[in-house]
Phi, psi and omega in degrees: 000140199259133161271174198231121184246112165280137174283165192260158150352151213260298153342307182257345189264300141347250192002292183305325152325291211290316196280335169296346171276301167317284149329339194272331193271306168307342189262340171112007175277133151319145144230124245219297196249146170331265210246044164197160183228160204212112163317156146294117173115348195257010179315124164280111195299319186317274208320326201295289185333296176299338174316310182272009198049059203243180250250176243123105160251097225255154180234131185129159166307150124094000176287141194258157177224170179182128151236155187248018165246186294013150241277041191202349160122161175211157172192154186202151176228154175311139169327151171296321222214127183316337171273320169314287143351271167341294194298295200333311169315290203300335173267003185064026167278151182274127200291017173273168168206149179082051172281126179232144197247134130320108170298164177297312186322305182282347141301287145035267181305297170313317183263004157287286187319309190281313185310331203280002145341317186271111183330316156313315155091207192251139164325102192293287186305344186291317193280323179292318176287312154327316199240346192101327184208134186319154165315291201293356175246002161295281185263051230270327178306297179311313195254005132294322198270345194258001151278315199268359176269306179080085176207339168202193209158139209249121163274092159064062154060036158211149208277141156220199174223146187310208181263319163298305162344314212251300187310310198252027168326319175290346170284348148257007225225289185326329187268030179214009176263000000 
């Protein structure tokens, strides 16, 4: 029998957050990513990668790929259906579909929103050597205000998000997609 489940409050779910972090930091887990902990040593390298916007390669039907050069990155993914897939092998064609070349603006973007994922949040300088120009001259409107919001903040040269930051994390992800 199928039940029908309320979610709780906007309020109680904080709450709930804060306390499951709070328990979780005492048992001696990392917490590294918005929504995820870690024993030390036990980070999930898969996820980090998309996080960082590193290299990917997927094999197989319906597998997603990311290089992140040409020079702002490319991803694309493989036929659907394993005969589809197959011929493409067989025929010495390159299996993809749906190839998107990644603009400077959608890198960018990308490497605020998946970085500030991580509890480290993103390298100021790693962003000025990727792109040409400081955070704060990428975005200068956004990032007085969600400093001045107290949603994010800058640590030992990197933008992150506060502790308020990680509850409304999508209310920041948004001013930079």
């Amino acid at each position: 029998m199928l039940r029908e489940l309320t979610l709780p409050e906007e309020e109680a779910a904080a709450e709930m957050f804060e306390t499951t972090s709070q328990l979780l930091r005492e048992a001696g887990y990392d917490h590294y990513e918005i929504s995820n902990f870690a024993l030390p040593g036990f980070r999930s390298r898969h996820n980090q990668v998309y996080w960082q916007r590193s290299d990917y390669l997927g094999f197989g039907a319906g597998a997603h790929s990311f290089l992140a050069a040409p020079p702002f990155g490319r991803r694309w993914k493989n036929p659907d259906t394993p005969e589809s897939y197959i011929e493409s092998m067989v025929n010495g064609s390159a299996a993809e579909e749906e190839l998107t070349l990644v603009t400077e603006r959608e890198a960018r973007s990308e490497t605020l929103f998946l970085g500030l994922r991580m509890l480290e949040g993103v390298d100021g300088n790693s962003f000025r050597n990727d792109f040409g120009k400081t955070l704060e001259e990428a975005y200068p409107d956004d990032l007085r205000d969600l400093l001045a919001e107290g949603l994010l903040e800058w640590r030992k040269g990197h933008l992150r998000l506060t502790p308020r930051g990680l509850i409304l994390s999508n209310q920041v992800f948004i001013r930079f997609v």
